[in-house]
N, C-alpha and C positions, 0 to 999 in steps of 0.2 A: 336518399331513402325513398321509395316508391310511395305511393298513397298509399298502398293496403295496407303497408308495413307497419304507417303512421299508426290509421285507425287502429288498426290490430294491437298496436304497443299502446295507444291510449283506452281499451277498452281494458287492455290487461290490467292497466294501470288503475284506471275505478274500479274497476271489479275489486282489485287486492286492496285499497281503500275503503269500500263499503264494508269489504268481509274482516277489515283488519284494524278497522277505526269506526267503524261502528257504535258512535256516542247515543245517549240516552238523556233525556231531559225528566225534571222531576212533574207528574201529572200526564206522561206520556204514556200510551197502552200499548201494550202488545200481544198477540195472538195466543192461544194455547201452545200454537206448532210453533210460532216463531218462541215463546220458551221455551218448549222441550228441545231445543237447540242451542241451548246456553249452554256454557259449560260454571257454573255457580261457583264450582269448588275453588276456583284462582277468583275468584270477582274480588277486587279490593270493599266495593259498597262504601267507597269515597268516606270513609270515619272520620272524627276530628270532635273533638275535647271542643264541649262547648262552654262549659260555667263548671264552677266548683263551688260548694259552699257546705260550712262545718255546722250539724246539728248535734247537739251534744256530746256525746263524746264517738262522733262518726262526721268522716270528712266524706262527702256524697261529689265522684266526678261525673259529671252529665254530659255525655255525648250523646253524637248524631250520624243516623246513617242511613244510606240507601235502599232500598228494599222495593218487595213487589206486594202488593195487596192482589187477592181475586174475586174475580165478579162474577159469579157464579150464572146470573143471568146472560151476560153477554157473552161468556166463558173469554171473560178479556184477564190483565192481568196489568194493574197501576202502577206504575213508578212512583215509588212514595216517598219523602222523607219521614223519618222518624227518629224519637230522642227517648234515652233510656238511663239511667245512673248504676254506677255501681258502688259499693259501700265497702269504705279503708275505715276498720274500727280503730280505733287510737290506744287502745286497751295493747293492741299488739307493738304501736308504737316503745309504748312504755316500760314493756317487756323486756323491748331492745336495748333501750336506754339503761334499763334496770340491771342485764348482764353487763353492763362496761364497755357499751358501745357509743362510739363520737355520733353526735348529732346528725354529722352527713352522711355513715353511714349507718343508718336506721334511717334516714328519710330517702337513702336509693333503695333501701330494702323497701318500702312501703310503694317509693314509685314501681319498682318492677315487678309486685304484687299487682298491683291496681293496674300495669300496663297488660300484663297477664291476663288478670280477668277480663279487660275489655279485646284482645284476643282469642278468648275461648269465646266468648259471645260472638265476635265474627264467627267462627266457624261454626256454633251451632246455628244461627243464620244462612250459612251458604249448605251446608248439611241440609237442613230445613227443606229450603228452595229446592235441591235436585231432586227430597222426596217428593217434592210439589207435581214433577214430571208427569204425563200421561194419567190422568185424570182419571181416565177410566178402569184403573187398578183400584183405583180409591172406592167406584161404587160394584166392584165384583163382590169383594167380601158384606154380608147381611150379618147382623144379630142373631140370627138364625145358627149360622157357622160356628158361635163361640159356645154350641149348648155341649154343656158339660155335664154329663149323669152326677147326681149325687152320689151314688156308691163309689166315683172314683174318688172323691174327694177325701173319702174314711180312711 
């Protein structure tokens, strides 16, 4: 194989590594343009069940997940962790139980509830983020834009 060939196959080769493995660290910034080039709606945002614990008659599962904060100032954008809970009322448990249902199942029914919710929370997360995009849609619209006559409202 000749040398250009070399280089050429190993440039191809990082290039398709940067663009295809492309990791993120948590506390790392990135540009406004290098976001609007995500594509947010597949981003897993690394999830994972961090603690459980029952308050009354509510089991609270506390997960964790990746996200982006913005800095309005530097028009940067964080790598953040963050931890959020979602809440399995036990009231529904006992519903289950109550209709004649075994033990184990009413506690798959309650996991795949609660796997559910924490689910839809990813995607209004990655939903979120794509609206984040292009910044400057965000300041076109004024206060001004939403005036509404009163006689339409009659």
């Amino acid at each position: 194989m000749e040398m250009k060939q070399k280089i050429g196959l190993i440039a191809f080769a990082l290039i398709a590594f940067v663009t295809v493995g492309t990791a993120y660290q948590i506390g790392q910034t990135i540009s406004q343009t290098v976001f609007d080039n995500q594509d947010f709606l597949s981003a897993p945002l690394n999830i994972e069940v961090t603690r459980k614990e029952r308050i009354d008659n509510t089991i609270f599962v506390y997960f964790a997940y990746d996200s982006l904060d913005y800095n309005a100032a530097g028009d940067l954008w964080t790598v953040v962790r963050n931890e959020t809970r979602t809440p399995y009322h036990i009231d529904k448990y006992i519903a289950c139980r109550m209709a004649g249902n075994l033990k184990a199942e009413c506690v798959a029914t309650a996991r795949a509830e609660v796997k559910a919710d924490i689910i839809h929370f990813r995607q209004n997360i990655r939903e979120w983020l794509e609206t984040q995009k292009s910044k400057e849609f965000a300041e076109e619209i004024t206060i001004d834009d939403i005036d509404i006559p009163t006689g339409e409202l009659n």
